[in-house]
C-alpha positions in Angstrom: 0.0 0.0 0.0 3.0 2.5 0.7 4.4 1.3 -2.1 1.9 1.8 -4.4 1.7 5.6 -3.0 5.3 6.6 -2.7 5.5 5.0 -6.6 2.9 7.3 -7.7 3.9 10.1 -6.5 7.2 9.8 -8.1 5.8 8.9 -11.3 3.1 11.9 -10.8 6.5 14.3 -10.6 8.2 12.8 -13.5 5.2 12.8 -16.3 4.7 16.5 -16.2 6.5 16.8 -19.4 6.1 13.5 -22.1 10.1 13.7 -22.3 11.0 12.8 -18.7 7.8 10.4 -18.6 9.1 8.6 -21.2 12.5 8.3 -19.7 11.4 7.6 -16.1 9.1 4.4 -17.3 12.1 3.1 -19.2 15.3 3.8 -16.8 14.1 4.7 -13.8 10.5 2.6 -12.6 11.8 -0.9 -12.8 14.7 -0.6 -10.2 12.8 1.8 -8.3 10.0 -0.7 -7.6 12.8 -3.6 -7.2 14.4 -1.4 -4.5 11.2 -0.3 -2.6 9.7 -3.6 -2.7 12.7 -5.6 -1.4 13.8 -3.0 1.5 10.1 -3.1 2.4 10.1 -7.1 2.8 12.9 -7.0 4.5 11.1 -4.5 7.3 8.2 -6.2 7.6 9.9 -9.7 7.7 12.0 -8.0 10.6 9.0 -6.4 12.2 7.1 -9.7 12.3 10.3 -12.0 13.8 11.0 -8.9 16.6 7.1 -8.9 17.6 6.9 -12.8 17.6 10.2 -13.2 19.8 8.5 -10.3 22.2 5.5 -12.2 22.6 7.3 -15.4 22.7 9.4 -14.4 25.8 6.6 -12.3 27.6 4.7 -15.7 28.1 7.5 -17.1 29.7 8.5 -16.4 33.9 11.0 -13.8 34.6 14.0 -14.9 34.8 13.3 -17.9 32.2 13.8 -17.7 29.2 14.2 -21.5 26.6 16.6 -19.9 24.0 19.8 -17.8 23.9 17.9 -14.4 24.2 17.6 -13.2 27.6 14.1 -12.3 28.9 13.1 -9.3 28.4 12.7 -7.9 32.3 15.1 -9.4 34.8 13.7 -9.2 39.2 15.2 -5.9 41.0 16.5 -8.5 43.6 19.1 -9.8 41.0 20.1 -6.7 39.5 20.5 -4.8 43.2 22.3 -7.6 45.0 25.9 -9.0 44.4 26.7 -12.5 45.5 28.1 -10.9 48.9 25.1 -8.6 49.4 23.5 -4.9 48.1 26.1 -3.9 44.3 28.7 -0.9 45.0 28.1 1.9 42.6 30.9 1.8 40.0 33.4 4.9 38.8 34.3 7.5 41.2 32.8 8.4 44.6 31.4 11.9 44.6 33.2 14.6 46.5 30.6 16.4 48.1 32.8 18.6 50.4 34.8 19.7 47.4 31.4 20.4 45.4 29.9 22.6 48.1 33.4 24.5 48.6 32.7 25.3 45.2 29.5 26.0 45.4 30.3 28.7 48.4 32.5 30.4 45.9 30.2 30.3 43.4 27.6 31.9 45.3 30.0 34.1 46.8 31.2 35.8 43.5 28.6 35.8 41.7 25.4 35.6 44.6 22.5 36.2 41.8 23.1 33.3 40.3 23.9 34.3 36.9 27.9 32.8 37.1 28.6 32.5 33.5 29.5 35.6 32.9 32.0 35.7 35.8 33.9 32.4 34.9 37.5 34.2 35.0 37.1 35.3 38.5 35.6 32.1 39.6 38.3 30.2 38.2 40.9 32.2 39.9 38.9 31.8 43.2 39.0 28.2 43.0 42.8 28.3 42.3 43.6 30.4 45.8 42.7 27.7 48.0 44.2 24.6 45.9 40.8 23.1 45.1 41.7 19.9 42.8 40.6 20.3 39.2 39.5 17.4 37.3 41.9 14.5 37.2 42.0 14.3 33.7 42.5 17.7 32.8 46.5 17.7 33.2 46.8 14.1 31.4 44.9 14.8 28.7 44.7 18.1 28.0 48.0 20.0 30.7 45.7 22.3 32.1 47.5 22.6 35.7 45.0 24.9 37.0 41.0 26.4 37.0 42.8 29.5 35.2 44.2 27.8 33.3 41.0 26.1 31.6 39.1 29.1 32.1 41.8 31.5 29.7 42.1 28.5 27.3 42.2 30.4 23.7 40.4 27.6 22.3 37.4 27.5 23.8 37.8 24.0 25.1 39.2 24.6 28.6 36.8 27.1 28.7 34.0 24.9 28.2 35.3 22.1 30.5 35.5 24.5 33.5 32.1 25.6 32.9 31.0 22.0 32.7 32.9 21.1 35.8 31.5 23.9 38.1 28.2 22.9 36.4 29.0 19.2 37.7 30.0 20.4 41.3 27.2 22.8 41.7 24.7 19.8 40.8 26.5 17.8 43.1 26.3 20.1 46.1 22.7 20.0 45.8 22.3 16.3 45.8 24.7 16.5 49.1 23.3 14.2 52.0 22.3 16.4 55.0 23.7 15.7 58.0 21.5 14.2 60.7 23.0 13.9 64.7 21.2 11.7 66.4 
């Protein structure tokens, strides 16, 4: 049915003059329909097999599954636990204490909110007390300081220090408050 449409609307485009009619029925139609008709087999074959193996394996337990696709869904309890109990997060541990000393000079330079503008002085701020910068900044790309990054003629450093005080201001709001019992 899209077939038949998509072909006549290209053959609706090439008859307006008798010349390029004549030469899109001899060159052009056969491969055209060859083309469209095979790619379009080939989806709906594909469709059909991906909505049988879906109903196939929702029929089935979770967990289960009889060939060598895994089910679909797999329990919370076996993706949260390890063998030895709840799963460790992977990658680094965030640094909340570092994030909300940025934060504080953050909000200290530039107290509307609007720090963009101000990234040169924040930089320099964050170079006065020796807050680390990014561990991968001086392998990668030898920045060996916030000013550094933040004067980068490139636009590159400059981008990654406005990323990574984004990344540390995010982080000092998701900070765990401190309860004493």
């Amino acid at each position: 049915m899209l077939t038949e449409q998509v072909l006549a609307e290209i053959k609706s485009i090439w008859q307006k003059s008798e010349v390029t009619a004549k030469w899109y029925e001899s060159v052009c139609a056969p491969p055209v329909k060859t083309a469209v008709s095979a790619r379009l087999k080939a989806f709906r074959d594909q469709a059909r097999y991906s909505e049988m193996a879906l109903l196939a394996r929702s029929q089935l337990p979770l967990g289960k599954s009889d060939g060598p696709n895994p089910p679909l869904a797999t329990p919370v309890s076996q993706t949260d636990k390890g063998p030895d109990g709840p799963r460790k997060k992977r990658g680094p541990k965030p640094d909340y204490e570092i994030a909300s000393r940025v934060a504080e000079i953050v909000k200290g330079i530039a107290p509307d909110g609007k720090w963009r503008p101000k990234l040169d002085e924040i930089c320099e701020a964050l170079d006065e007390p020796k807050l680390p910068m990014p561990k991968t900044w001086k392998p990668k790309h030898g920045y060996l300081s916030w000013c550094e990054a933040g004067i980068d003629a490139t636009a590159r450093g400059r981008h990654m220090a406005l990323e990574a005080i984004k990344h540390h201001l995010e982080l000092a709001k998701e900070a765990p408050t401190e309860t004493i019992p």
